[in-house]
C-alpha positions as CSV (number, residue, x, y, z in Angstrom):
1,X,49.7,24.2,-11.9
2,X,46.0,25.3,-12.4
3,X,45.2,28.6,-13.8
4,X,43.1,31.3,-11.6
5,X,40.5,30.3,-14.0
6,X,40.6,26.4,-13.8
7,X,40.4,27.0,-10.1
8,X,37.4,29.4,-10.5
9,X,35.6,27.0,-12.2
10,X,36.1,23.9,-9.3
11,X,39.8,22.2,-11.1
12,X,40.9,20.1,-14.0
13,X,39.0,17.6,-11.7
14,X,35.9,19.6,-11.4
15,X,36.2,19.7,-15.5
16,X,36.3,15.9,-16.0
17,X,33.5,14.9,-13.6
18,X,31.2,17.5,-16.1
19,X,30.8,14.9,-18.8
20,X,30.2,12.0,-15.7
21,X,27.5,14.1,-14.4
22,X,25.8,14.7,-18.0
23,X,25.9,11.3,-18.9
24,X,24.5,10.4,-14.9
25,X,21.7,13.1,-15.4
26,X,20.6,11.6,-19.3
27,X,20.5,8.0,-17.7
28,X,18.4,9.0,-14.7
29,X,15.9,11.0,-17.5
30,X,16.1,8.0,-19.4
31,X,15.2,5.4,-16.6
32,X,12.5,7.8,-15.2
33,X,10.7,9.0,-17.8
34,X,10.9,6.0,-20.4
35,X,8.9,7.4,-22.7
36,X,11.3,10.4,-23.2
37,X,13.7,7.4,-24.9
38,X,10.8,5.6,-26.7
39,X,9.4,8.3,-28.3
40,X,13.3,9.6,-29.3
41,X,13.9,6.1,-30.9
42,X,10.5,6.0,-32.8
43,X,11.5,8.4,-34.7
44,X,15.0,8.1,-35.4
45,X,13.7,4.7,-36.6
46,X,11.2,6.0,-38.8
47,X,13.8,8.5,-39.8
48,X,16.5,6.2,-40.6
49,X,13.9,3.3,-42.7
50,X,12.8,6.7,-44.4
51,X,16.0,7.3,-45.6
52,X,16.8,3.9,-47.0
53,X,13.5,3.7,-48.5
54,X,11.6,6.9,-49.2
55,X,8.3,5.0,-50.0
56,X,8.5,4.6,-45.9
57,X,7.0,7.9,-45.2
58,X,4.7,8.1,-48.2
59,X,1.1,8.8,-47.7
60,X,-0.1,5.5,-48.2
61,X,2.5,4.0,-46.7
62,X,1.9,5.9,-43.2
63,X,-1.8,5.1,-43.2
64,X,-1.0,1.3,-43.5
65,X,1.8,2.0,-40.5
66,X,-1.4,4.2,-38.8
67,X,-3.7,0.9,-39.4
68,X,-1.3,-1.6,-38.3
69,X,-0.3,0.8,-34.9
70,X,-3.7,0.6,-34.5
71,X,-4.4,-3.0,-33.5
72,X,-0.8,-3.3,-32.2
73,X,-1.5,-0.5,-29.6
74,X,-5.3,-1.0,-29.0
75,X,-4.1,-4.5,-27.6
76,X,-1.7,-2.5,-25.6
77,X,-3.5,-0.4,-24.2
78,X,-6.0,-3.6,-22.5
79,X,-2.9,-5.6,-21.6
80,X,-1.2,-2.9,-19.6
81,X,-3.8,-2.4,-16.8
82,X,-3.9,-6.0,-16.6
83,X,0.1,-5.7,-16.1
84,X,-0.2,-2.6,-13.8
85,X,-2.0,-4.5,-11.5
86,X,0.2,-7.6,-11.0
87,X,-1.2,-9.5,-13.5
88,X,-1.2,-10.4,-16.9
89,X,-3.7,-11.2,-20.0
90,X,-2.4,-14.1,-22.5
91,X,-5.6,-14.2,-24.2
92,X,-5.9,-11.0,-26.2
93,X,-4.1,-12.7,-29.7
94,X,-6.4,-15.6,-29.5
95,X,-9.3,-14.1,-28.6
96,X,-8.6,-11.4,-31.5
97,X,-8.5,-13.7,-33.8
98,X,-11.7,-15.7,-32.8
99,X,-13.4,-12.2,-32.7
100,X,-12.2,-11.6,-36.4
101,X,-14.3,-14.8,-37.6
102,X,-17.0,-14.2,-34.9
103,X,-17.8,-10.8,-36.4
104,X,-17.6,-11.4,-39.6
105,X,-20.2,-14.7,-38.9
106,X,-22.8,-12.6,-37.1
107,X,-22.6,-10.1,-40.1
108,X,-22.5,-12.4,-42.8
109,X,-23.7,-16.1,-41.6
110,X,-26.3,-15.3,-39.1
111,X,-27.3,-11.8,-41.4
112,X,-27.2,-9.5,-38.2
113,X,-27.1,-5.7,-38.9
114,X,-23.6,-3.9,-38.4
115,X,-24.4,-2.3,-35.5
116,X,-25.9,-5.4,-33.7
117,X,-22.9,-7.1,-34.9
118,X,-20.3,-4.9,-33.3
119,X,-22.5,-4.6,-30.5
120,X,-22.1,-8.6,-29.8
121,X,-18.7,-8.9,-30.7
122,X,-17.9,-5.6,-28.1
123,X,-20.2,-7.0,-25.8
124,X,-18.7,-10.5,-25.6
125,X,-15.2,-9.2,-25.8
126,X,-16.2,-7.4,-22.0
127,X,-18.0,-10.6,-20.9
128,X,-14.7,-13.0,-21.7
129,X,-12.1,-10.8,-19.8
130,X,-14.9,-10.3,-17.1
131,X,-15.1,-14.3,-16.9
132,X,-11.1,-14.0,-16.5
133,X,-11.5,-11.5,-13.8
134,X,-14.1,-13.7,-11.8
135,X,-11.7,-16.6,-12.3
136,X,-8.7,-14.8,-10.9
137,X,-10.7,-12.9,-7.5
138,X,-12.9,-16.1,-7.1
139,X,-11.2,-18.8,-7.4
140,X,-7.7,-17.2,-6.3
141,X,-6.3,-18.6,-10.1
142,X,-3.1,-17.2,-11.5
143,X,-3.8,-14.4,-14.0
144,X,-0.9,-16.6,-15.9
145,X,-3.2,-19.8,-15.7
146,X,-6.6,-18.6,-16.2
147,X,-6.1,-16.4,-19.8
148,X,-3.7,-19.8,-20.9
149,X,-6.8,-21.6,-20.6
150,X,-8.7,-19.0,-23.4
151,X,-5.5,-18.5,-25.1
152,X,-6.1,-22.4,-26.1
153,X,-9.6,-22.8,-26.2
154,X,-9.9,-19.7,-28.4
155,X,-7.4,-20.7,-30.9
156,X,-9.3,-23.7,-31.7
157,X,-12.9,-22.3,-31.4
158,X,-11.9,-20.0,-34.4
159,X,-11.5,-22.5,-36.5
160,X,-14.3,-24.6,-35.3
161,X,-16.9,-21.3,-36.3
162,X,-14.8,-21.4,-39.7
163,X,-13.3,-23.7,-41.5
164,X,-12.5,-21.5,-44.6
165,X,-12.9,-17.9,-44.7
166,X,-16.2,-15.9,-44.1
167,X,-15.9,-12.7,-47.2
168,X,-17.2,-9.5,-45.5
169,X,-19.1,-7.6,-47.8
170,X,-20.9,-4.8,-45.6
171,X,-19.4,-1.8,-46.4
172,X,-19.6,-0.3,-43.4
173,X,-17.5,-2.7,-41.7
174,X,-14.7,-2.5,-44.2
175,X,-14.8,1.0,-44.3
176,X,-13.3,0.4,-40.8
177,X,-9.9,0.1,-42.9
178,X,-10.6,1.0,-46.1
179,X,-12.6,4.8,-45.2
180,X,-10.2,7.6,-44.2
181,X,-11.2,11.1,-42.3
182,X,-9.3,14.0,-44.0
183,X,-6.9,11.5,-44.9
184,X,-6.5,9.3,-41.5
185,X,-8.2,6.0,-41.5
186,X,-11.0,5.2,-39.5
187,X,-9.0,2.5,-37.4
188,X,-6.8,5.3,-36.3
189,X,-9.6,7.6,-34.9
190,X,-10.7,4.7,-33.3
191,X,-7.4,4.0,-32.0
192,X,-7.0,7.5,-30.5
193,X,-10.5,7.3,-29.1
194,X,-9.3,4.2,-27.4
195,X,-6.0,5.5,-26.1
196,X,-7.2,9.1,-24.8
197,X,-10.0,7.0,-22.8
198,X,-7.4,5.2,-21.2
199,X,-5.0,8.0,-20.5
200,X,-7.7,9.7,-19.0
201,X,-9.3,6.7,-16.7
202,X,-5.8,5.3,-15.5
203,X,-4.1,8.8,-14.9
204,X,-7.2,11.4,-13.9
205,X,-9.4,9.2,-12.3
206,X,-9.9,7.9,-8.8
207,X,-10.7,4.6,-10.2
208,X,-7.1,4.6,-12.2
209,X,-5.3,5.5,-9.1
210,X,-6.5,2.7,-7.5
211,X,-5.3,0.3,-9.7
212,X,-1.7,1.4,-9.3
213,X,-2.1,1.3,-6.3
214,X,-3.5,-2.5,-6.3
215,X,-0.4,-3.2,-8.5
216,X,1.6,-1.4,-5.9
217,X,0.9,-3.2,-3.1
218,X,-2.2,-5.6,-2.8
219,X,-2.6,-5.7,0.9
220,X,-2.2,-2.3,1.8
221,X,-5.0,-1.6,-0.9
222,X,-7.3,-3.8,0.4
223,X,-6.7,-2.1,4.1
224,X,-6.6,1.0,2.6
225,X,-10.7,0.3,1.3
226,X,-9.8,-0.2,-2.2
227,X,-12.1,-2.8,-3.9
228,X,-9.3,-4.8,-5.1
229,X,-11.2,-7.5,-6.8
230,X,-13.5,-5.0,-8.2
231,X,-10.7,-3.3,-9.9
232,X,-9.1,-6.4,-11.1
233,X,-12.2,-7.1,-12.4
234,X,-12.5,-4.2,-14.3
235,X,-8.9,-4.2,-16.0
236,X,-9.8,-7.4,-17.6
237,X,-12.7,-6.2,-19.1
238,X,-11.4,-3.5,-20.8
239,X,-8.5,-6.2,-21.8
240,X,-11.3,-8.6,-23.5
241,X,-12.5,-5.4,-25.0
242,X,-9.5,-4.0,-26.4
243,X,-9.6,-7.4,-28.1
244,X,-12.8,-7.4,-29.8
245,X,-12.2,-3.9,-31.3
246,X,-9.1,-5.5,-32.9
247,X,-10.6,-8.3,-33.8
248,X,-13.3,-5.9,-36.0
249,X,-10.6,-3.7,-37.4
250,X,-8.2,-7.0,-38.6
251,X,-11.7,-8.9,-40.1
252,X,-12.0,-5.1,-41.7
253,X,-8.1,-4.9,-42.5
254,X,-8.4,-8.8,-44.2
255,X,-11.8,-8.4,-45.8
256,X,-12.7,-11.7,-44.1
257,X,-13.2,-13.4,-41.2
258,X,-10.2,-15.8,-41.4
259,X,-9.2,-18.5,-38.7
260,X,-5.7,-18.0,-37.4
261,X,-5.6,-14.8,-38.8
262,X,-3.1,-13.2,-36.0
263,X,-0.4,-15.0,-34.6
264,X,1.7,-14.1,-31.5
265,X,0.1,-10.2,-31.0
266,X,-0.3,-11.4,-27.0
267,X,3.2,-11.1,-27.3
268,X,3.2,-8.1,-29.2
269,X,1.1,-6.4,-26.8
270,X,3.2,-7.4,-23.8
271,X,6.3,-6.2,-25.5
272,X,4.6,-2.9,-26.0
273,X,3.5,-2.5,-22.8
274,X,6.9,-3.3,-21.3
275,X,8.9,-1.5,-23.4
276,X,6.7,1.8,-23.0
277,X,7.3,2.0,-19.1
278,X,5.1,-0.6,-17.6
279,X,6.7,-2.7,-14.9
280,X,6.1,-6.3,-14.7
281,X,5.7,-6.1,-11.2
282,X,2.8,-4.0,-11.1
283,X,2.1,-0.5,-10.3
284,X,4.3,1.4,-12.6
285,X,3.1,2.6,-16.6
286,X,2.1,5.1,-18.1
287,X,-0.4,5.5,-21.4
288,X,1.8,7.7,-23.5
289,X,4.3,5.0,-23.1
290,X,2.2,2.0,-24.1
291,X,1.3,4.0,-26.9
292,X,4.8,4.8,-27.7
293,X,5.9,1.2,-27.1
294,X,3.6,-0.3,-30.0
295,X,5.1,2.5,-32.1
296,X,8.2,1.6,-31.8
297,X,7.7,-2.0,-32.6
298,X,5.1,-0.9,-35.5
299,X,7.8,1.2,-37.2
300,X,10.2,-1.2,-36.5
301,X,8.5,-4.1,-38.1
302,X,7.3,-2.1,-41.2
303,X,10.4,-0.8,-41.8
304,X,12.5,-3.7,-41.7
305,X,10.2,-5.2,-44.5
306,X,10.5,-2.1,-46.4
307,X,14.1,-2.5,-46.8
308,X,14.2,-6.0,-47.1
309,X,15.2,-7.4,-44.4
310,X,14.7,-11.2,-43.2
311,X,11.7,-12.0,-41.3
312,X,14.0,-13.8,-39.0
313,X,16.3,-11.0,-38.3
314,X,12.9,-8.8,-37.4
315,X,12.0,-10.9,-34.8
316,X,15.8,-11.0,-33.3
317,X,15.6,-7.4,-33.1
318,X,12.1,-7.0,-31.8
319,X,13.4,-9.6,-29.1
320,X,16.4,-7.2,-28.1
321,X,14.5,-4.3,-27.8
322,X,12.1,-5.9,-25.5
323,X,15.4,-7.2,-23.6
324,X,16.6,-3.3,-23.7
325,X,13.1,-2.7,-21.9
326,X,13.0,-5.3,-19.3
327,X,16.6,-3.8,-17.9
328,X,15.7,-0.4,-18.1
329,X,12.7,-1.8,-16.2
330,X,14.9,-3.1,-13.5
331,X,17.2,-0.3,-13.4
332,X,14.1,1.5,-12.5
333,X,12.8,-0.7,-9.8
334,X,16.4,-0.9,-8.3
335,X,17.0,2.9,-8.1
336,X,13.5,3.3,-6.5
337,X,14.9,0.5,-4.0
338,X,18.0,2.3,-3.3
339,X,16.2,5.5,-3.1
340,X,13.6,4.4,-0.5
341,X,16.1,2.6,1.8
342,X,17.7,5.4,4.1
343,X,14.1,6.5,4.9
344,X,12.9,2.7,6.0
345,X,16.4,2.8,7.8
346,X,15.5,6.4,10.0
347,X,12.0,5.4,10.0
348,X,13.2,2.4,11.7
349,X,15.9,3.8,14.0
350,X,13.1,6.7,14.9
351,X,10.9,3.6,16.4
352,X,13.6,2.0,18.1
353,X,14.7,5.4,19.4
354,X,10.7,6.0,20.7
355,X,10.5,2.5,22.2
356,X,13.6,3.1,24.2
357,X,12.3,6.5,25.4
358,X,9.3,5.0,26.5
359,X,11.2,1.9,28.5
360,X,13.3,4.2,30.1
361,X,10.2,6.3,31.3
């Protein structure tokens, strides 16, 4: 028999359903506001590689981690407005790398000044992904399709404009990597330049809300006004951009403008994009999440080579985390589904019921 108290408090029953309804509530928080979980998981990673190994959270070891986040997330940042808008960029790791040995032979082959040469390579990193916008809203070419076609060419034009490595001996341009501001590497700034700019356009913008809402639903933003291809455009610009910065800060990082010199960071970039909140569907990502996501898979690479672990095993568990993403991504999608079907469902009886009315009338 239940106590006064028990029966107070809703029952033995009542009591049991407490911990379904806390664990109900975490999961929600979890599938709503990814970035809650990512950010949680960076650093009970960095937390738990610091403990095997305490060189982990060293100074110098955190401004290498700060350097390596930096083209990791940069990349990021480009690929996931390409993503929120239904699409997706598989150029950025080849053109990275054909912008490490571009800028390094305009600096040091054709004798250009710094500035001019980080002026051309930015330049031509906008021009590439606008070329990849124009083929996508021209000629109607899948986003999938049209960046394969650089991803290839650019692989082997780095090579072509250097057969063997170009040394970089401005100082300016390896004090990209090497130069630190009250102890945080110039890369970093740069890297926080880069990702506050892109918080701010894609979440405090009018421009930004029109590309989720392009990614949303295509159609109802053209109706709605929206210059669609314009915005398309646009994300694939700052994609090819993203990747020309990187491509200065790994030539800086390398001391050289070396062919091949990144290998899978498209990839990479996806992976952080997906795994900090953005939906491969469109529509859906936030900025503090991409940002989070490369993290993640920063500390999580750097820490399983600090304790030794097998290059193989590191990309197995890179692999599951992304896996872990792309159902949390679902879960999302489906609970927004389930969500927004009894209001299609009286939205739809409530124009059935109108029609009748009138008919009867």
């Amino acid at each position: 028999m239940s106590s006064a108290k028990d029966l107070a408090a809703g029952g033995p029953l009542l009591a049991e359903a407490r911990p379904r309804r806390v664990l109900a509530s975490v999961g929600r928080l979890l599938t709503g506001t990814p970035e809650i979980g990512i950010i949680v998981a960076v650093l009970v990673a960095f937390v738990v590689f610091s403990s095997i190994n305490s060189n982990f959270s060293s100074v110098a070891e955190l401004q290498d981690l700060g350097i390596d986040l930096a083209g990791f997330a940069i990349l990021a940042v480009g690929e996931s407005l390409t993503i929120i808008t239904g699409g997706i960029d598989l150029s950025v790791g080849s053109l990275t790398a054909f912008f490490v040995v571009a800028s390094a032979w305009l600096n040091v082959s054709a004798h250009l000044p710094i500035w001019l040469t980080f002026a051309i390579t930015l330049t031509g990193g906008a021009l590439w992904g606008l070329w990849h916008g124009f083929l996508i809203t021209r000629f109607n070419i899948a986003p999938f399709v049209a960046t394969l076609v650089t991803f290839i060419f650019a692989a082997g034009a780095d090579e072509a404009l250097a057969p063997s490595p170009i040394p970089i001996t401005s100082q300016t341009f390896l004090d990209i990597v090497g130069k630190n501001v009250a102890g945080i590497p110039i890369a970093v700034l740069i890297l926080l330049v880069v990702g506050v700019a892109g918080w701010f356009f894609l979440e405090r913008t009018y421009f930004g809300r029109q590309i989720y809402a392009v990614g949303g639903n295509r159609e109802a933003a053209r109706l709605a006004g929206i210059p669609v291809n314009r915005r398309i455009k646009t994300t694939y610009v700052v994609s090819g951009l993203c990747a020309s910065i990187v491509g200065c800060i790994v030539a800086s990082h390398l001391t050289s403008g070396t062919a091949d010199s990144v290998s899978g960071w498209e990839l990479i970039a996806i992976a952080a994009a997906v795994i900090g909140g953005v939906s491969l569907s469109g529509g859906t990502g936030r900025m503090v999440g991409v940002l989070a996501g490369a993290a993640l898979l920063v500390v999580l690479r750097d820490g399983l080579v600090a304790i030794n672990v097998n290059a193989y095993y590191q990309s197995m568990v890179v692999g599951v985390v992304l896996l872990v993403a792309i159902l949390i991504d679902r879960l999302r999608v489906m609970r927004a589904e389930r969500a927004s079907r009894p209001a299609r469902t009286a939205l739809s009886e409530s124009s059935e019921s109108s029609e009748s009315g009138e008919g009867s009338a």
